[in-house]
NUSETI-358674 format. One record per residue (C-alpha): x, y, z; residue number from 1. Coordinates in nm, 2 decimals. Layout:
[[X; Y; Z]; NUM]
...
This chain:
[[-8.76; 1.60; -1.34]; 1]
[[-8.55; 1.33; -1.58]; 2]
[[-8.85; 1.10; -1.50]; 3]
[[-9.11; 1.36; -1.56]; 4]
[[-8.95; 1.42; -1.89]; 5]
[[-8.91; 1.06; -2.01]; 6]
[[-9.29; 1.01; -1.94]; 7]
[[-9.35; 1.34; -2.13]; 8]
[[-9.16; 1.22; -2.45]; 9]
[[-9.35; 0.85; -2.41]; 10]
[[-9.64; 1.01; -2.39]; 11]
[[-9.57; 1.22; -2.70]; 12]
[[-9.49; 0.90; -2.88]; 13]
[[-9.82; 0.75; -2.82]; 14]
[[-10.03; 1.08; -2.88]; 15]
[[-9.85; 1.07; -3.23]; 16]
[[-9.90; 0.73; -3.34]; 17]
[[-10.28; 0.83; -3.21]; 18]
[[-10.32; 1.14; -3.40]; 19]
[[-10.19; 1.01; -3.73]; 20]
[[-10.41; 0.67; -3.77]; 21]
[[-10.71; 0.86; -3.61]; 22]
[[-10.67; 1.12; -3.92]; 23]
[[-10.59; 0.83; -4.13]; 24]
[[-10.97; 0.66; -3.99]; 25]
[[-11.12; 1.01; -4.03]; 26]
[[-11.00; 1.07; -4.37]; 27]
[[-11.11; 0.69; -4.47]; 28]
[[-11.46; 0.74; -4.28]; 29]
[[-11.52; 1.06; -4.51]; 30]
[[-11.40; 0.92; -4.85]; 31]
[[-11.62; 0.59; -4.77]; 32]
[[-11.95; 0.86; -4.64]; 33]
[[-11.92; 1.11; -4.94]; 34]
[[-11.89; 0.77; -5.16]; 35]
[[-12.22; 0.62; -4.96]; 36]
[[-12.41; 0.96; -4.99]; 37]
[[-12.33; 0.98; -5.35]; 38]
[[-12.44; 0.60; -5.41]; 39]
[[-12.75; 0.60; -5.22]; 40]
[[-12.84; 0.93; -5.41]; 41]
[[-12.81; 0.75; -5.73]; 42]
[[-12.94; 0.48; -5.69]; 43]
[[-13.25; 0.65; -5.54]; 44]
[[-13.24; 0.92; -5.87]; 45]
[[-13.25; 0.58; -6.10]; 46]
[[-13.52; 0.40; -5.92]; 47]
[[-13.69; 0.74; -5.94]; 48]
[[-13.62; 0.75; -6.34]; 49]
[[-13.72; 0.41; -6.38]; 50]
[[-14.09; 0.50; -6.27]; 51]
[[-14.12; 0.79; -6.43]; 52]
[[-14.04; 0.60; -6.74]; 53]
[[-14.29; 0.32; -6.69]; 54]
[[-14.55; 0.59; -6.65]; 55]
[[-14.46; 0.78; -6.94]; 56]
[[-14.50; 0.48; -7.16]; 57]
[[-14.80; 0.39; -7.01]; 58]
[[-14.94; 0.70; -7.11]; 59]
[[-14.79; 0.72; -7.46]; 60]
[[-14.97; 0.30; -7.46]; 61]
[[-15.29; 0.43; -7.41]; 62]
[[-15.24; 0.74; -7.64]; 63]
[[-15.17; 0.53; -7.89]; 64]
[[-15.38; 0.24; -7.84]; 65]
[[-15.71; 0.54; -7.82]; 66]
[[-15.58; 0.82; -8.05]; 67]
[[-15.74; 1.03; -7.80]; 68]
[[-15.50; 1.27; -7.58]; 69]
[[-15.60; 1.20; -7.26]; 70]
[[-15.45; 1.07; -6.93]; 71]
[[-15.60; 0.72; -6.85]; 72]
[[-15.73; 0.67; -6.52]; 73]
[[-15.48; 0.61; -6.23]; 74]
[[-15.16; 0.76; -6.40]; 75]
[[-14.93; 0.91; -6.23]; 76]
[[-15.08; 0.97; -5.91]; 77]
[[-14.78; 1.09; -5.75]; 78]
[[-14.62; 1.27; -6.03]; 79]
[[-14.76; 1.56; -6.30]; 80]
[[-14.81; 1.47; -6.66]; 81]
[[-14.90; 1.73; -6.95]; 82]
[[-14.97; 1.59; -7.38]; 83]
[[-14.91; 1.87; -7.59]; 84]
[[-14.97; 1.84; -7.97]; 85]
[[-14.77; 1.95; -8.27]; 86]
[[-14.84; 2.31; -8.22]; 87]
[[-14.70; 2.35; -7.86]; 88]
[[-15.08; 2.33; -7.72]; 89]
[[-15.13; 2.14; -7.38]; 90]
[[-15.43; 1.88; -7.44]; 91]
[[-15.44; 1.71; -7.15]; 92]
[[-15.31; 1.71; -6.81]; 93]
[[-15.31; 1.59; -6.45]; 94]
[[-15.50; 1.76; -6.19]; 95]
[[-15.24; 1.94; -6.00]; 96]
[[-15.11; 2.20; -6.35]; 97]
[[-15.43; 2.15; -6.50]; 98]
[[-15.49; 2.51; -6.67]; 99]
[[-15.17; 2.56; -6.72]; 100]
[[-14.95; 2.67; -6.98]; 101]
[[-14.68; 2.41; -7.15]; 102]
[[-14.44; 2.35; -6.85]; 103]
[[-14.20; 2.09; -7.03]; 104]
[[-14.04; 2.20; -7.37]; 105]
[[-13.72; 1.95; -7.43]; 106]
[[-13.71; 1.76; -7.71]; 107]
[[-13.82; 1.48; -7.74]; 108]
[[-13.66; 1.13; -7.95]; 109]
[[-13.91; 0.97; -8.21]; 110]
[[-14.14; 0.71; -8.13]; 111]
[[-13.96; 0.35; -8.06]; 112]
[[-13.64; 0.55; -7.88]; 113]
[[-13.50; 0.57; -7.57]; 114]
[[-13.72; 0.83; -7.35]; 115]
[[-13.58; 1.19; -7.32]; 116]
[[-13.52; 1.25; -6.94]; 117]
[[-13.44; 1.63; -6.74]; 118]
[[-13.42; 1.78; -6.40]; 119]
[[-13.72; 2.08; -6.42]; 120]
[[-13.84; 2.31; -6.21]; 121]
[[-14.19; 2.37; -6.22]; 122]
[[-14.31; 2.72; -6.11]; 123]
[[-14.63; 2.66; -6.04]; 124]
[[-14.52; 2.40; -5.80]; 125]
[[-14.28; 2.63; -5.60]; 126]
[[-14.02; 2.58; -5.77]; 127]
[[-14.02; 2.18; -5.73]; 128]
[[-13.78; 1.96; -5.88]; 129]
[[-13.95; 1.70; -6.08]; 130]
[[-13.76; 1.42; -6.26]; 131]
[[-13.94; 1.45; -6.62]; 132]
[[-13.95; 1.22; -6.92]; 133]
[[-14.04; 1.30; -7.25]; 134]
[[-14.21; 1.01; -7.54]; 135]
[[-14.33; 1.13; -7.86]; 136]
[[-14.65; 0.95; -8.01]; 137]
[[-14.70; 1.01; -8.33]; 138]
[[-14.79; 1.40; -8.33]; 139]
[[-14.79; 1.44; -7.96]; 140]
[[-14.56; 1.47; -7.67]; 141]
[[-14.61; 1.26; -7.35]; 142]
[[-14.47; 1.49; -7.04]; 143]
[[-14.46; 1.26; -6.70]; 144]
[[-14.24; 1.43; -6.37]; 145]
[[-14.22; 1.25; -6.08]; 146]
[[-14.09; 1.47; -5.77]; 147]
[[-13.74; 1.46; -5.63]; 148]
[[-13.77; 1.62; -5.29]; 149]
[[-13.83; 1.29; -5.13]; 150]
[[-13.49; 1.15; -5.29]; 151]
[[-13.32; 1.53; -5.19]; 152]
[[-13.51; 1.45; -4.80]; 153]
[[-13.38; 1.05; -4.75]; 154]
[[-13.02; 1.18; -4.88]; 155]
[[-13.02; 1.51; -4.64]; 156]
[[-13.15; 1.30; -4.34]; 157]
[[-12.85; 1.02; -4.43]; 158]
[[-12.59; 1.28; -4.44]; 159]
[[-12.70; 1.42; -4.13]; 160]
[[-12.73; 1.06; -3.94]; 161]
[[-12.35; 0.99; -4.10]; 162]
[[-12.27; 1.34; -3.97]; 163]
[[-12.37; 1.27; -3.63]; 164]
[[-12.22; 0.93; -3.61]; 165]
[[-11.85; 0.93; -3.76]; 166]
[[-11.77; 1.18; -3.51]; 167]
[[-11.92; 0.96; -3.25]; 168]
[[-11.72; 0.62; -3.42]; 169]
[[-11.41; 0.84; -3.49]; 170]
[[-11.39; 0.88; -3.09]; 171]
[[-11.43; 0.55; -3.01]; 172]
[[-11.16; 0.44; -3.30]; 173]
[[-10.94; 0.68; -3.14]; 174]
[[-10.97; 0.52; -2.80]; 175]
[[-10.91; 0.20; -2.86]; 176]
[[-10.57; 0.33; -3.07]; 177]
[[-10.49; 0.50; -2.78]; 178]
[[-10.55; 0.19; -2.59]; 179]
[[-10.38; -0.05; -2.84]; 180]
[[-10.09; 0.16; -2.89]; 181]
[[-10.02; 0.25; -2.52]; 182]
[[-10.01; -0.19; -2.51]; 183]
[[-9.80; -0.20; -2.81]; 184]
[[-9.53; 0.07; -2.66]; 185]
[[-9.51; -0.08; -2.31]; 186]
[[-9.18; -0.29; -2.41]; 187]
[[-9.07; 0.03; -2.60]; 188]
[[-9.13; 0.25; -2.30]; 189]
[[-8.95; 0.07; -2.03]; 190]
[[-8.67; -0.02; -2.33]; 191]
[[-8.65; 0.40; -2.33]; 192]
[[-8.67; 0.44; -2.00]; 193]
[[-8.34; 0.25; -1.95]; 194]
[[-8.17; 0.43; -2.22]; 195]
[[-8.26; 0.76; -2.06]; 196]
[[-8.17; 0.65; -1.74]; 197]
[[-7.85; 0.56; -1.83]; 198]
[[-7.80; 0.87; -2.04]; 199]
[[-7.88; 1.10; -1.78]; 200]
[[-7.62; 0.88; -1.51]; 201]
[[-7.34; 0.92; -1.77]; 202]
[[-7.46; 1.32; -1.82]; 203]
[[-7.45; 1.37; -1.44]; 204]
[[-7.11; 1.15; -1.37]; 205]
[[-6.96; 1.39; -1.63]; 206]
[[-7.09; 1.68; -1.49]; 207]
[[-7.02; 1.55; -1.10]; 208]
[[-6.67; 1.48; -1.23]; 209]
[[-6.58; 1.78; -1.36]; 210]
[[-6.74; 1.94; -1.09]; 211]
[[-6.51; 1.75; -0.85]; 212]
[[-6.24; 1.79; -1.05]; 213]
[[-6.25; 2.17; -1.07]; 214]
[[-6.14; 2.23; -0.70]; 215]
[[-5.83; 2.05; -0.65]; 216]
[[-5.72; 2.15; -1.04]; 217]
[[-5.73; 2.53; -0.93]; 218]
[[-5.57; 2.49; -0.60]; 219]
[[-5.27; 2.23; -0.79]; 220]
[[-5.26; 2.52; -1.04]; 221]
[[-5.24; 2.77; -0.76]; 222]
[[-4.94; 2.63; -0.56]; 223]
[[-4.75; 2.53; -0.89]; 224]
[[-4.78; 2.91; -0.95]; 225]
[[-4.62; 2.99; -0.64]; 226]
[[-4.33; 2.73; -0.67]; 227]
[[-4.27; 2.82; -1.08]; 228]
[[-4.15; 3.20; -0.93]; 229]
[[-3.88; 3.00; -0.84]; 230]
[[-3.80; 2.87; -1.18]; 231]
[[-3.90; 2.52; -1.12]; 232]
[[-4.20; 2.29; -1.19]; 233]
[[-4.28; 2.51; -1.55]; 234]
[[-4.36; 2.18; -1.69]; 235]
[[-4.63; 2.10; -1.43]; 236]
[[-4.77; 2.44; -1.43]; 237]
[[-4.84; 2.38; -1.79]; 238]
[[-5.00; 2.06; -1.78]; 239]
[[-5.21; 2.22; -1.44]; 240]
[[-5.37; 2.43; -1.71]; 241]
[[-5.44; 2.22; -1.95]; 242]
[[-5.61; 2.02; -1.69]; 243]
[[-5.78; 2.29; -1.56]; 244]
[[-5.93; 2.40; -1.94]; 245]
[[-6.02; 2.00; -1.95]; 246]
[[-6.21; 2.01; -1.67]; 247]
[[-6.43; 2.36; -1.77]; 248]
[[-6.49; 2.22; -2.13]; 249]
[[-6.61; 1.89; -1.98]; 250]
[[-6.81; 2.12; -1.77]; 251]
[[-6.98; 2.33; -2.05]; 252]
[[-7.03; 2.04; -2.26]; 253]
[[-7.22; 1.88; -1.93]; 254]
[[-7.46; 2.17; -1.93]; 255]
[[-7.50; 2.17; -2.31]; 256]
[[-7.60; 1.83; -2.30]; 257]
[[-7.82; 1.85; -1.94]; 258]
[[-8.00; 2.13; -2.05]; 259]
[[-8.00; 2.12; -2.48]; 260]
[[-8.31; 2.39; -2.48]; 261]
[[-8.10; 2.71; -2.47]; 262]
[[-8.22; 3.08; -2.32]; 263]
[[-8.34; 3.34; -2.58]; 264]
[[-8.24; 3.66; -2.45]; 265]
[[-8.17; 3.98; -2.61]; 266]
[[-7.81; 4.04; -2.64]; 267]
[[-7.53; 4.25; -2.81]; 268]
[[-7.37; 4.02; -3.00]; 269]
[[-7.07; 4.23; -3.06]; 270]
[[-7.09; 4.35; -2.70]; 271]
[[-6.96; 3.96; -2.63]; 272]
[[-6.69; 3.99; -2.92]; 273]
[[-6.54; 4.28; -2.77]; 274]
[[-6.52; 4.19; -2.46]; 275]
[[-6.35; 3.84; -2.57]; 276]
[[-6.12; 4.02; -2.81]; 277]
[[-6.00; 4.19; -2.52]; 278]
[[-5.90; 3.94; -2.28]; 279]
[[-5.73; 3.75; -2.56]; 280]
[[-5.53; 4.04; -2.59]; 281]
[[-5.42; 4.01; -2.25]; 282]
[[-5.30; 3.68; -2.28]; 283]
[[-5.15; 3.68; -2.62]; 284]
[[-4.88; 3.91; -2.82]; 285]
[[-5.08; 3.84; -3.15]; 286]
[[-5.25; 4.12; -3.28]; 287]
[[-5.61; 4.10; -3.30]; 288]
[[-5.86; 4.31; -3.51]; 289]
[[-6.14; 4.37; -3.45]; 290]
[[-6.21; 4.65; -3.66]; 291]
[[-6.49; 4.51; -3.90]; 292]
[[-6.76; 4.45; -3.62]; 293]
[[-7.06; 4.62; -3.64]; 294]
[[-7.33; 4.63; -3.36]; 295]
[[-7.53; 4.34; -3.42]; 296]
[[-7.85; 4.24; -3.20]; 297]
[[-7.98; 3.91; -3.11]; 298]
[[-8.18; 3.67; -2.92]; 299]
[[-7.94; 3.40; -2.78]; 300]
[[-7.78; 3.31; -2.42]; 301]
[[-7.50; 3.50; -2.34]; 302]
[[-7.34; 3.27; -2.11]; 303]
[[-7.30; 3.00; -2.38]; 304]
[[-7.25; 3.23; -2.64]; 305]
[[-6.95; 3.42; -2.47]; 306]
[[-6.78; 3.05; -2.41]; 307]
[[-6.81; 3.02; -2.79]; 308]
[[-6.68; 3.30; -2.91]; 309]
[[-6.39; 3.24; -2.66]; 310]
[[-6.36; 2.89; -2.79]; 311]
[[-6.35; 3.03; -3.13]; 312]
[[-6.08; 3.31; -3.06]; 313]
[[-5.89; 3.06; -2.85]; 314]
[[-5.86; 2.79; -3.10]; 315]
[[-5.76; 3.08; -3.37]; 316]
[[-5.49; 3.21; -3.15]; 317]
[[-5.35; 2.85; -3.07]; 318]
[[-5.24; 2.80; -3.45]; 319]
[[-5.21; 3.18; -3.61]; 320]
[[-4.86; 3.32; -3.68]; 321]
[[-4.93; 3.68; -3.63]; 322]
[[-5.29; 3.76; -3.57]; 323]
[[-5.64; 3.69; -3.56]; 324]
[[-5.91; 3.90; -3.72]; 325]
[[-6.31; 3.86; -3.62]; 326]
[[-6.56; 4.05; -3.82]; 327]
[[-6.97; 4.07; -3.74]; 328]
[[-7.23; 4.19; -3.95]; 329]
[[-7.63; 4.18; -4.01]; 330]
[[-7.70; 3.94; -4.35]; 331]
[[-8.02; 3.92; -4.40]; 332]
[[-8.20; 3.75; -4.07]; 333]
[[-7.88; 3.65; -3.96]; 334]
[[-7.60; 3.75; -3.76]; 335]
[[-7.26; 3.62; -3.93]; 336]
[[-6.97; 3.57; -3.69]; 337]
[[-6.61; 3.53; -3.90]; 338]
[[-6.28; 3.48; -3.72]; 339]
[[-5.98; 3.41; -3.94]; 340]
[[-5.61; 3.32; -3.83]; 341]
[[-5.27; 3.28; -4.06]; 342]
[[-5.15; 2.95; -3.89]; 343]
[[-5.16; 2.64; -4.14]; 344]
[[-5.51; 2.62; -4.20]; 345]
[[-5.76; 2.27; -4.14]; 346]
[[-5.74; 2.05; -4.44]; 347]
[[-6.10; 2.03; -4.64]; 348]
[[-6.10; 1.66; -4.54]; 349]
[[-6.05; 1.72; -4.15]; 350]
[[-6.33; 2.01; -4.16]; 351]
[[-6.62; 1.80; -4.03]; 352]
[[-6.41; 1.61; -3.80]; 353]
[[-6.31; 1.89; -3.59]; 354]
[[-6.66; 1.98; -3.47]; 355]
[[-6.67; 1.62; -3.32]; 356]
[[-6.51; 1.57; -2.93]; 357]
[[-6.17; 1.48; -2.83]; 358]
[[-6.08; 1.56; -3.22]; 359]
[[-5.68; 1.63; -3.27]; 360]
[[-5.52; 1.66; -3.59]; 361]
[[-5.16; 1.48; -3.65]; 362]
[[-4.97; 1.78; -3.82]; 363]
[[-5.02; 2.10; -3.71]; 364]
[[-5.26; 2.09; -3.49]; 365]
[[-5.09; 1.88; -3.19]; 366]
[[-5.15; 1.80; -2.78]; 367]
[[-4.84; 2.05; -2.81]; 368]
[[-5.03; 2.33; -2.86]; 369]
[[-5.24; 2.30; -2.58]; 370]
[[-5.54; 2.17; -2.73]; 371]
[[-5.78; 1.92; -2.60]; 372]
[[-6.04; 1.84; -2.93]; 373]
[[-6.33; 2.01; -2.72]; 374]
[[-6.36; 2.38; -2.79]; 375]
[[-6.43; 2.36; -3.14]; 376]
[[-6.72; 2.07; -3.05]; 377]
[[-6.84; 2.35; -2.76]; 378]
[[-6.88; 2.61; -3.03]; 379]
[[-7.07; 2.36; -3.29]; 380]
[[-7.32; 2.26; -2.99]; 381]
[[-7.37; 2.59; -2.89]; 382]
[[-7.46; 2.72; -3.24]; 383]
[[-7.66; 2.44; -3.31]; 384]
[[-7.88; 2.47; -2.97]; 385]
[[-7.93; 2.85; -3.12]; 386]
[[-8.02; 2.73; -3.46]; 387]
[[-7.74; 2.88; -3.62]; 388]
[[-7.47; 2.68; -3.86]; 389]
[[-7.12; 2.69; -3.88]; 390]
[[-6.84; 2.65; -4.12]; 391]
[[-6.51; 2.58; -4.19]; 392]
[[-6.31; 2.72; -4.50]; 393]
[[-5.97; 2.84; -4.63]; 394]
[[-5.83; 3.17; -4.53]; 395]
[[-5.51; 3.10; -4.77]; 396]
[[-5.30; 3.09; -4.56]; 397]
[[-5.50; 2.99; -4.21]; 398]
[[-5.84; 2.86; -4.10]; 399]
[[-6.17; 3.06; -4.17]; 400]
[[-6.49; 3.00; -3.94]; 401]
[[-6.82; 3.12; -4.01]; 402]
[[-7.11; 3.10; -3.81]; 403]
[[-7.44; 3.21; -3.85]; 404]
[[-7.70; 3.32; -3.55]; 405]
[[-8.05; 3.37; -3.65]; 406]
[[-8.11; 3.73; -3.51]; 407]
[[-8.50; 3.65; -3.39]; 408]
């Protein structure tokens, strides 16, 4: 399973690196096609220009070098050209809008200028796009269109052929990453594999220790028990059970860390507070209150959840003078867990140390008190894995901590 696992999150690595410089390829193969269509169109509408220039101002040569308005021989044989005079009046024109009305009616620059050029459509072609360019010649106008569904055609069947093939290319790229990556993470691989391995041993000898460890605590506890009815070995009793609450936080803090991807169960949150509140009652004299919790349900595992809450009651009870009060209410889409005591309080310094193992403070908060410096690092892991947060204030006098469940 641990192996299964590493080779999953390996694999995960190398998928990544894939996807990310195969989008990077893909978006750099469109940029560079959109750029190519849009160059090869232009360059294709210029050279397209260009002619229908040359033929305009060979028709505006000959109108001028005749004074006759007529097409000469040859011109535009794969275009359509139409001379109308000063009042609007086609005089001549090509064979395929002979008869027809004035098609072109842009203005055109005086003789000696730059040609006029448009995009038209002529009707009585179907619609056609023509490139058109317009000469004036003393008191005529010189019309010449060459067609641009051949430039619309070369550009389609481009587009189409790059369509085809960066999909095709973008496959192939995206092999040989895969390739060249799994290469290039080889080292990396087996360097994680060893990490993991090691991890996991020092995950299971913790959790084979405490395991171990659990057995011959309880049955120590149990005979020390017996003997302290006779008023002797008190002291050894008490360190049996701080032994035995060693051994069951290393234990839960083993299976947090085996197993970080927690159940999501519907629970009653305030079903678990209850039922903690009330077994701290039975081994404490403080008075606990539990008066401000509302019912309150949430998707979380109840197992892991109850051991915080008891860490959290626990830790409250340890260092409170008189009592401990736990409140529960909805806010928003969260649950929000408070449990105050009136002992000394956690300086604002110490807060965030705390929620780290084997954590002690040097004043209050002594080995006297019974405390190991796990049960406050059990709660933080446990509200983390539900993707919750905690925190630490000030209850003036006393320790305040908040924590905050998602309720989906």
């Amino acid at each position: 399973m641990h192996k299964n696992h590493g080779w999953t999150s390996r694999w995960s690595v190398r998928a990544q690196l894939t996807t990310v410089a195969t989008a990077i390829i893909a978006l750099l193969l469109a940029v560079a096609a959109v750029l190519l269509v849009w160059r090869v169109h232009e360059a294709l509408v210029n050279g397209l220009d260009d002619a229908a220039r040359q033929e305009a101002l060979t028709v505006a040569a000959a109108l001028n070098a005749t004074g006759r308005p007529q097409l000469p021989a040859g011109t535009t044989p794969t275009g359509i050209s139409q001379i109308v005079d000063s009042s609007g009046k086609v005089v001549a024109a090509s064979a395929e809008i002979e008869g027809e009305g004035r098609l072109f009616d842009f203005p055109t620059l005086p003789a000696g200028s730059r040609p006029a050029l448009r995009t038209v459509k002529i009707s009585p072609l179907d619609n056609a796009e023509y490139r058109v360019v317009g000469v004036r010649v003393d008191n005529f106008r010189v019309y010449v269109g060459l067609p641009v569904a051949e430039i619309n055609r070369s550009t389609t069947e481009l587009s189409t052929a790059l369509a085809v093939g960066m999909p095709i290319l973008l496959i192939i790229m995206a092999g040989l990453t895969w390739l060249y990556a799994g290469r290039a993470l080889r080292p990396v691989d087996e360097l994680i594999a060893r990490l993991d391995n090691s991890l996991q041993k020092q995950r299971q000898f913790v959790a084979d220790a405490a395991h171990e460890l659990r057995s011959p605590v309880a049955a120590i506890r149990a005979q020390l028990e017996v003997a302290e009815q006779d008023g002797k070995v008190t002291a050894l009793t008490e360190e049996s059970v701080r032994l035995s609450l060693l051994v069951d936080d290393l234990l839960a803090l083993a299976r947090i860390d085996a197993q970080p991807e927690m159940r999501h169960e519907p629970m009653d949150l305030d079903d678990v507070l209850f039922a903690e509140a009330g077994l701290l009652r039975q081994r404490t004299k403080l008075a606990v209150d539990t008066s401000k919790v509302t019912p309150v349900r949430i998707m979380g595992d109840p197992a892991l959840l109850g051991r915080a809450v008891r860490n959290l009651l626990d830790n409250a009870a340890r260092y409170a003078a008189s009592s401990v009060k736990v409140t529960l209410h909805a806010e928003g889409a969260y649950a929000k867990v408070t449990v105050a005591d009136d002992g000394p309080g956690i300086p604002e310094e110490h807060r965030d140390a705390v929620l780290e193992r084997f954590t002690r403070l040097d004043e209050a908060r002594t080995r006297d008190t019974g405390g190991v410096g796990l049960g406050l690092a059990i709660v933080s892991n446990v509200v983390t894995g539900h993707r919750g947060r905690l925190e630490i204030t000030d209850n003036a006098p006393g320790a305040l901590i908040t924590i905050w469940l998602p309720r989906d």
